[in-house]
C-alpha angles and dihedrals in degrees: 000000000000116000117254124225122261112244119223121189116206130189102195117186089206113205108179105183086177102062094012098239121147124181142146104242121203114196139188106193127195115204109194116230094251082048119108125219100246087047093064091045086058095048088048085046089048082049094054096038088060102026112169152140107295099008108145137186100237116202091268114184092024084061115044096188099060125051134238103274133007146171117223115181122234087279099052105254116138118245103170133027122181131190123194114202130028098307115184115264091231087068095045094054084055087051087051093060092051109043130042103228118027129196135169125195114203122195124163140104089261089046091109090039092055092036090060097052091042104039091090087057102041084057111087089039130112091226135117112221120183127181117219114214105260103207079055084049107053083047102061088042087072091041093069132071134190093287112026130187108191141150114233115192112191115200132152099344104326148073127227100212111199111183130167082259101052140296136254139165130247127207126196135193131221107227107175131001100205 
């Protein structure tokens, strides 16, 4: 019998000082059985970071062909694709023929490791890739439960995360504008 996803609810008061955007976000978050904890923090921090009309959660690593997030207008075409982890370049140069607008958030202890042996790749791509800082991460990954209300304010390349447990603050990095 295959495992189920567990299933995380978040109430996020976004405040978004950088593209002045401002929004209670109520999410229903599925985290694969393979998932960790921080990766799906990073997925819900990639959400807020882009929040949008039409942004949604896909079924990500159940589904190898599509990524972890993406926009799609009224008509169906695909406007954003984002990717969480160290995806191949080969996959984000498909993903490049098929969205308007690419971006990938890496997070993880081995994120410098994989960027310097993709950045050669990444580099003729139209695609925008960012690191989060991991040890922030990791933090924000114990600060949540299985239904989290929390406050996220995002100014000047980094997120200041307030749940009932506790609150911390993520960076993030710009490694490559494509």
């Amino acid at each position: 019998m295959a495992l189920k996803p567990t299933i995380y609810k978040f109430d996020i008061s976004l405040s978004d000082l950088d593209r002045n955007v401002y929004d209670t976000l109520n999410l229903t978050v599925a985290r694969h059985p393979s998932e960790t904890l921080e990766r799906m923090m990073a997925r819900v921090l990639a959400y807020c970071l882009n929040a949008d009309d039409g942004l949604t959660f896909t079924k990500g690593l159940s589904e190898p062909d599509v990524p972890d997030i993406w926009a799609r207008t009224l008509d169906g075409q695909l406007v954003l694709w984002i990717d969480v982890g160290e995806p191949a370049a080969e996959r984000i140069k498909k993903a490049t023929r098929i969205s308007k607008s690419v971006k990938v958030y890496s997070f993880n202890s081995k994120s410098t490791v994989w960027w310097e042996q993709a950045k050669s790749k990444y580099s003729e791509l139209p695609v925008s890739v960012f690191r989060f800082d991991h040890s922030s991460i990791k933090i924000l990954a114990g600060l949540v439960g299985r239904t989290t209300e929390c406050s996220i304010t995002i100014s000047d390349g980094s997120a200041f995360v307030a749940t009932q447990l506790g609150e911390c603050e993520v960076a993030w990095v710009q490694l490559h504008t494509g």
